[in-house]
NULOLO-302871 format. One line per field, with one value per residue (C-alpha): residue number from 1; residue in one letter; z, x, y. Coordinates in steps of 0.5 Angstrom, whole numbers, plus 500, padded with zeros to 3 digits. Each point is the difference from the previous one (the first is absolute). Example, Ala and Ser with C-alpha at 12.3 -4.5 7.8 and 13.67 -1.06 7.14 Angstrom:
% residues 2
num 1,2 .
residu a,s .
Z 516,498 .
X 525,502 .
Y 491,507 .
***
This chain:
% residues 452
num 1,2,3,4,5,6,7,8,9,10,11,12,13,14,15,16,17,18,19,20,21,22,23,24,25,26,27,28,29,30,31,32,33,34,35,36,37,38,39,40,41,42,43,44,45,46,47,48,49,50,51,52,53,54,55,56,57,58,59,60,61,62,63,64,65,66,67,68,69,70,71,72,73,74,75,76,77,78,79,80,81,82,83,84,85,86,87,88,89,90,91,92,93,94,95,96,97,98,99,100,101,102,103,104,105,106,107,108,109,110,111,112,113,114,115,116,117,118,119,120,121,122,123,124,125,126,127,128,129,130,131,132,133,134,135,136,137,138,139,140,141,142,143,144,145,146,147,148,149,150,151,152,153,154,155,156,157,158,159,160,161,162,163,164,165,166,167,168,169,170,171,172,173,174,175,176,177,178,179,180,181,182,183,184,185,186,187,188,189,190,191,192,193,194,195,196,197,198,199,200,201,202,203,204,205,206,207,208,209,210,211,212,213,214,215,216,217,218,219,220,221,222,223,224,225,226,227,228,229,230,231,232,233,234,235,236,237,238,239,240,241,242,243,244,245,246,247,248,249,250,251,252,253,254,255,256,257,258,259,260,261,262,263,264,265,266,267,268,269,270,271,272,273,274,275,276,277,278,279,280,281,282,283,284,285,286,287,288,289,290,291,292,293,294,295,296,297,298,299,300,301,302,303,304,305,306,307,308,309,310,311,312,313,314,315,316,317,318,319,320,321,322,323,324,325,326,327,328,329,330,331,332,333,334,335,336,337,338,339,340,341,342,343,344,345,346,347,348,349,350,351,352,353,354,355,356,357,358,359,360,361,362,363,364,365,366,367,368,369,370,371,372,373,374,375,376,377,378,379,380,381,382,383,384,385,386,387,388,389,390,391,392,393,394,395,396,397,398,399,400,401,402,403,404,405,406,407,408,409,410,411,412,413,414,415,416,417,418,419,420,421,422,423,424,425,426,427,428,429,430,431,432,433,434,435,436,437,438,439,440,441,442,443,444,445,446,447,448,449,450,451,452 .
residu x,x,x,x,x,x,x,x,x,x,x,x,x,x,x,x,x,x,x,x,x,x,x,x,x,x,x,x,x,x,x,x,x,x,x,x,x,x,x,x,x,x,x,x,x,x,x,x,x,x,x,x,x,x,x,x,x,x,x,x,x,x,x,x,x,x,x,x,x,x,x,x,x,x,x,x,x,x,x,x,x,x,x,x,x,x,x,x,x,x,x,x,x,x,x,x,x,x,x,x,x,x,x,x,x,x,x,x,x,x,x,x,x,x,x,x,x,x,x,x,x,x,x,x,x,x,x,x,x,x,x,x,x,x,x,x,x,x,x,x,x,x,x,x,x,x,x,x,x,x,x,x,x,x,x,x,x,x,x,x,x,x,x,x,x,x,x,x,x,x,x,x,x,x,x,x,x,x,x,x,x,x,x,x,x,x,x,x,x,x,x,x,x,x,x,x,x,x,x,x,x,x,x,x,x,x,x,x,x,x,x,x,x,x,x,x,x,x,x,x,x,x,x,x,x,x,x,x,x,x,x,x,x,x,x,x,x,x,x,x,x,x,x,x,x,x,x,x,x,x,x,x,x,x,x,x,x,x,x,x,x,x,x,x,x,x,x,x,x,x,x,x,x,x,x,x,x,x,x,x,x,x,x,x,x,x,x,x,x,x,x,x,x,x,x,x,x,x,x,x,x,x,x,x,x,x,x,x,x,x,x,x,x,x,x,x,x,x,x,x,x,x,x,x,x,x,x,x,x,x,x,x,x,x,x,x,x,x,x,x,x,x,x,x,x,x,x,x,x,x,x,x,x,x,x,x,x,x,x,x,x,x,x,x,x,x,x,x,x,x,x,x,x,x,x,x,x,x,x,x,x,x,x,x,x,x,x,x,x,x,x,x,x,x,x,x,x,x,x,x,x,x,x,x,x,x,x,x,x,x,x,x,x,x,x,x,x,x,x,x,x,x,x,x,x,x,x,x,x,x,x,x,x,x,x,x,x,x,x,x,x,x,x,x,x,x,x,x,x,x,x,x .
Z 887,496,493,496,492,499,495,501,495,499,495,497,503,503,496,496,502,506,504,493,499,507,501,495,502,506,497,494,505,505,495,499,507,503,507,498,505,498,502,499,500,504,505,495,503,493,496,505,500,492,503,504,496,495,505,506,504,504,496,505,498,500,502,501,503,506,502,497,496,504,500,493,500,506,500,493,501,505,495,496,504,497,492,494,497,503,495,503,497,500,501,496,495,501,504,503,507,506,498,501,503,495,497,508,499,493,495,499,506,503,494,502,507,498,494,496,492,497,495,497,497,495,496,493,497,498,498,495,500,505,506,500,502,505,503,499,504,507,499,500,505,506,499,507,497,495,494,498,494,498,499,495,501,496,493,494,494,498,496,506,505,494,501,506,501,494,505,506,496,501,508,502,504,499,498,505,498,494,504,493,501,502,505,506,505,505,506,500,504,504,504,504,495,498,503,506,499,505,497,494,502,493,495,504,499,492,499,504,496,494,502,500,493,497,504,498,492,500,504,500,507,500,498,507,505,496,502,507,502,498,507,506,507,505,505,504,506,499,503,506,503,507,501,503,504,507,502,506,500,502,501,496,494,499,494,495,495,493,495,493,494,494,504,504,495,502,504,501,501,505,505,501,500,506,504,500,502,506,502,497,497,493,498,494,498,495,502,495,502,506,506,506,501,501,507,505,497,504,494,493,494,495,493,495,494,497,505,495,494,506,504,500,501,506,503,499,504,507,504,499,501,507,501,498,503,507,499,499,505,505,499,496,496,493,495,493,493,495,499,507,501,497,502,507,498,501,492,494,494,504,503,507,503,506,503,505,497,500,493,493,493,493,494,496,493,503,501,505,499,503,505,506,506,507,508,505,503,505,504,497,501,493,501,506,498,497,496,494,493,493,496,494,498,494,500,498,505,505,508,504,505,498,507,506,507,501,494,497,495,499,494,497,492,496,505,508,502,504,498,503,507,506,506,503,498,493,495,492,496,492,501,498,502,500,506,498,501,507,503,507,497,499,508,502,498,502,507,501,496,506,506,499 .
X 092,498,503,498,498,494,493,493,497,492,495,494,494,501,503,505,507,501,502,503,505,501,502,504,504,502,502,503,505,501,502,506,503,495,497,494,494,493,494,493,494,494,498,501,503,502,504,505,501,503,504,504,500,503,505,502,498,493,493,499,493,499,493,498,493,503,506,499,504,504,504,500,507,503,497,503,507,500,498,506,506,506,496,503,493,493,494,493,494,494,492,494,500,506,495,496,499,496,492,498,507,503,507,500,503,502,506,501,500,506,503,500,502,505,503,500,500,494,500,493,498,496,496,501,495,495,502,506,501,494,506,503,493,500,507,499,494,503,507,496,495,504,507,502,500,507,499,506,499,495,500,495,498,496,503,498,505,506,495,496,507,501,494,498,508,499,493,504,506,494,501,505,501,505,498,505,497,495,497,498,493,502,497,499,505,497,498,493,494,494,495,505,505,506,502,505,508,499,496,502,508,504,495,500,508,499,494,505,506,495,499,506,503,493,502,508,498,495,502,507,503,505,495,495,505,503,493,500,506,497,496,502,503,493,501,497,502,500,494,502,497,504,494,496,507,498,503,504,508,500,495,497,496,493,499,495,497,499,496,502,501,495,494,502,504,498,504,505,507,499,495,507,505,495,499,507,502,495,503,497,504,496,499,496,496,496,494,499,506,501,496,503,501,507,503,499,495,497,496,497,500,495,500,497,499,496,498,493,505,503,494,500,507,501,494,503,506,496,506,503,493,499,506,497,493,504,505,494,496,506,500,506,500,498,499,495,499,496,502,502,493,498,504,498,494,495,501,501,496,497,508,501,505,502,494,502,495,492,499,501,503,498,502,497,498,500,508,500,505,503,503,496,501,500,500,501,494,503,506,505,508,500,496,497,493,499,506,499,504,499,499,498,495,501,495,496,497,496,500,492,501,504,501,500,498,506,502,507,498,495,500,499,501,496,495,499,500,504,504,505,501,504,499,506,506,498,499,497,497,499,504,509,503,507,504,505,495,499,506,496,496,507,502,494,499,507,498,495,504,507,493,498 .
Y 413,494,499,495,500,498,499,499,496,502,500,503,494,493,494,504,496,504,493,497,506,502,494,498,506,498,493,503,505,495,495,505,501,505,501,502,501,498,504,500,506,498,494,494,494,496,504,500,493,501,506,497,493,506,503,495,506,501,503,506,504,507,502,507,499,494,503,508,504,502,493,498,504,497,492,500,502,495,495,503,501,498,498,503,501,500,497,503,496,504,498,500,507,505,506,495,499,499,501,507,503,503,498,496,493,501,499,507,502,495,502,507,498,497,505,494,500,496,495,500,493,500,494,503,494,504,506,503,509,500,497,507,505,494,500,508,500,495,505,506,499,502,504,497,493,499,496,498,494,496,492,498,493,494,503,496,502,504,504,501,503,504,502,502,503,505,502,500,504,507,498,502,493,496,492,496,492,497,494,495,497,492,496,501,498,495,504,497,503,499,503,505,501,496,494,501,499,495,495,499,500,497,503,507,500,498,506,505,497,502,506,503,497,504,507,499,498,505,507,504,499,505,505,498,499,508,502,496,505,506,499,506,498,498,505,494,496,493,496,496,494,502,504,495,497,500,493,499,500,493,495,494,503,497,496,502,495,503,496,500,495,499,502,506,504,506,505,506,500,505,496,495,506,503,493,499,507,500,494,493,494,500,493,499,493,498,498,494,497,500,496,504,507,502,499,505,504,504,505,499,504,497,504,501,495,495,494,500,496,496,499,492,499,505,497,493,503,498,501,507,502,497,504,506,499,498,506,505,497,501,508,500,506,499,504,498,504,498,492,500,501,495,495,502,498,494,499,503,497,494,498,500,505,502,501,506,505,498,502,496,503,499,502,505,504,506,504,505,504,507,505,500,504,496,502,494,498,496,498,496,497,504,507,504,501,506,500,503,496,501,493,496,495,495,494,495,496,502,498,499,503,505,504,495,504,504,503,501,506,506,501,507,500,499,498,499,492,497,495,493,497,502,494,498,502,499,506,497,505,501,506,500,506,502,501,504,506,497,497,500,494,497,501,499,494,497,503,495,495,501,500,493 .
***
């Protein structure tokens, strides 16, 4: 059994606060001594960063579409382990989810997988005695889904709160936190979402800071982490990377290079967990920084991210690229998602990259986006073909041709194409996944590494 207070913090629609409070949350709890675990629903890569800037501890997501429902429950007791308080950040609208699935994917539905209790942010802006049909609605909607309080955001005066408490008196619901309109906290934006911890280093810790003296003036603590304990035990196993442990008792382990810093920011703490797990050293570099790969590398991750905002700087690093090229050239096992496609590429925007894919990237108006459904077209060191994974697409940019003559990915929805370069030992594709729902990746990939 798994007992671990806990909230999740949804929404009506998109950009009501969600980030801001959940955020706050986790800063204003572990700001008085608390281990708190941070979770986000859904695939976004970014908000994690903020949670763990908040925490201290790792920003664990939970996609019901990638990983399925079935290891919600167990991926987020073994992010949780040993925390007083779990905060869970939900995605886009509460009962929004995977297009066309039904509750697949959404908020509501880890909520009711983790049988926690909901807070709903609502942004009260606009509105006055209408917050309570609203609020009615979302916590009558679905019986399963526990509404436990509200936290109105972006109120205006005294005279509005008064207001919009009296509406919500008839509801039943208790306001947990009035959010005053002010300013927003420095958390700029641009065309894939908020810019990533990792890029903005001192300005991220002040927004984070801000963050949490805004949900600490603004929300009744006590009352929340009250609401948190209502939450039963989980019946649930913990997830455990050890799933994918197939290493040798003894013998050396192979060094498996993991690109990071500014640009490669994307990435799932559960990929390094299995990697070392199957037996690798994990070694992170930071592509912009660094002129040579680290020593022994015997296999590559490059993530995801934004080469396309460092294109120019990532292209004048000349010797780290040569490395990549001679290492993808030499068979060793390397695995590309997304930016890493890129920066394999021949260049990105004009700007020279590694040159070991025979295809050239730009940016693009068009954002591709979605869950997609993949089958493995060709045989890699990260999956067999005719593996079958469940992933996610999130870009602005577009790779011509964007599938090399073998195939990494088939892809199954919404539409039929092929996608991504298997040559070598290199597997780049558009396509993020999580290796948690398929910890074989993970030894397989170290298996082809220890080969070498």
């Amino acid at each position: 059994m798994v007992s671990v207070p806990r909230l999740v913090i949804a929404a009506p629609a998109s950009n009501s606060g969600k980030t801001t409070v959940a955020t706050g949350l986790m800063a204003a709890f572990a700001a008085r001594g608390l281990a708190v675990s941070p979770h986000k629903v859904g695939p976004d890569y970014i908000d994690p960063g903020y949670h763990s800037l908040a925490t201290g501890r790792p920003g664990r997501n939970l996609d019901a579409y990638m990983c399925g429902p079935e290891l919600v429950a167990p991926l987020f007791a073994h992010g949780a382990a040993g925390c007083d308080l779990a905060v869970v950040e939900g995605v886009m609208g509460l009962y929004d989810g995977a297009s066309g699935q039904g509750e697949l994917a959404s908020t509501a539905q880890v909520a009711k997988l983790l049988k926690a209790p909901v807070v709903l942010v609502v942004d009260a802006s606009s509105q006055s005695r209408s917050v309570a049909a609203l609020v009615h609605g979302f916590a009558s909607w679905d019986p399963q889904v526990r509404i436990g309080g509200v936290i109105l955001n972006k109120v205006a005066s005294d005279r509005h709160e008064a207001l919009l408490r009296d509406a919500l008196d008839e509801s039943g619901l208790p306001v947990l936190g009035v959010i005053r309109r002010a300013p927003q906290v420095a958390t700029p934006s641009r065309h894939l979402g908020l810019v990533p911890v990792a890029e903005r280093q001192g300005d991220a810790v002040e927004a984070v800071r801000a963050m949490g003296e805004r949900v600490r003036a603004g929300c009744d603590l006590e009352a929340l982490m009250a609401l948190a304990r209502t939450a039963p035990a989980l019946p649930d196993e913990p997830w455990t990377p050890a799933y994918a442990a197939t290493a040798p008792a003894q013998g050396p382990r192979p060094v498996v290079a993991v690109a990071g810093g500014a640009a490669f920011t994307f990435a799932y703490a559960e990929h390094a967990e299995l990697l070392t797990a199957a037996g690798a050293e994990v070694v992170v570099f930071d592509p912009l920084r660094d002129e040579k790969l680290p020593v022994g590398t015997a296999g590559l991750v490059i993530g995801g991210g934004f080469p396309e905002m460092y294109a120019p700087e990532l292209s004048a690093n000349e010797p780290l690229r040569r490395a990549v090229t001679e290492l993808a050239l030499s068979g060793a096992p390397v695995a590309a998602e997304c930016a890493g496609l890129l920066y394999l590429a021949r260049e990105l925007d004009g700007k020279p990259m590694c040159g070991v894919l025979d295809a050239e990237a730009r940016m693009s108006e068009r954002l591709t986006l979605g869950y997609r459904q993949a089958v493995a077209v060709s045989d890699s060191p990260l999956a067999a073909a005719g593996t079958r994974m469940r992933g996610h697409e999130f870009h602005r940019t577009v790779l011509e041709p964007g599938a090399g003559p073998a195939p990494a990915w088939g892809m199954h929805q919404p539409e039929r194409r092929v996608e991504g370069y298997v040559q070598r030992g290199v597997h780049a594709s558009y396509l993020h996944t999580h290796w948690a729902a398929s910890p074989e990746v993970a030894r397989r990939f170290v298996e082809h590494c220890r080969a070498r």
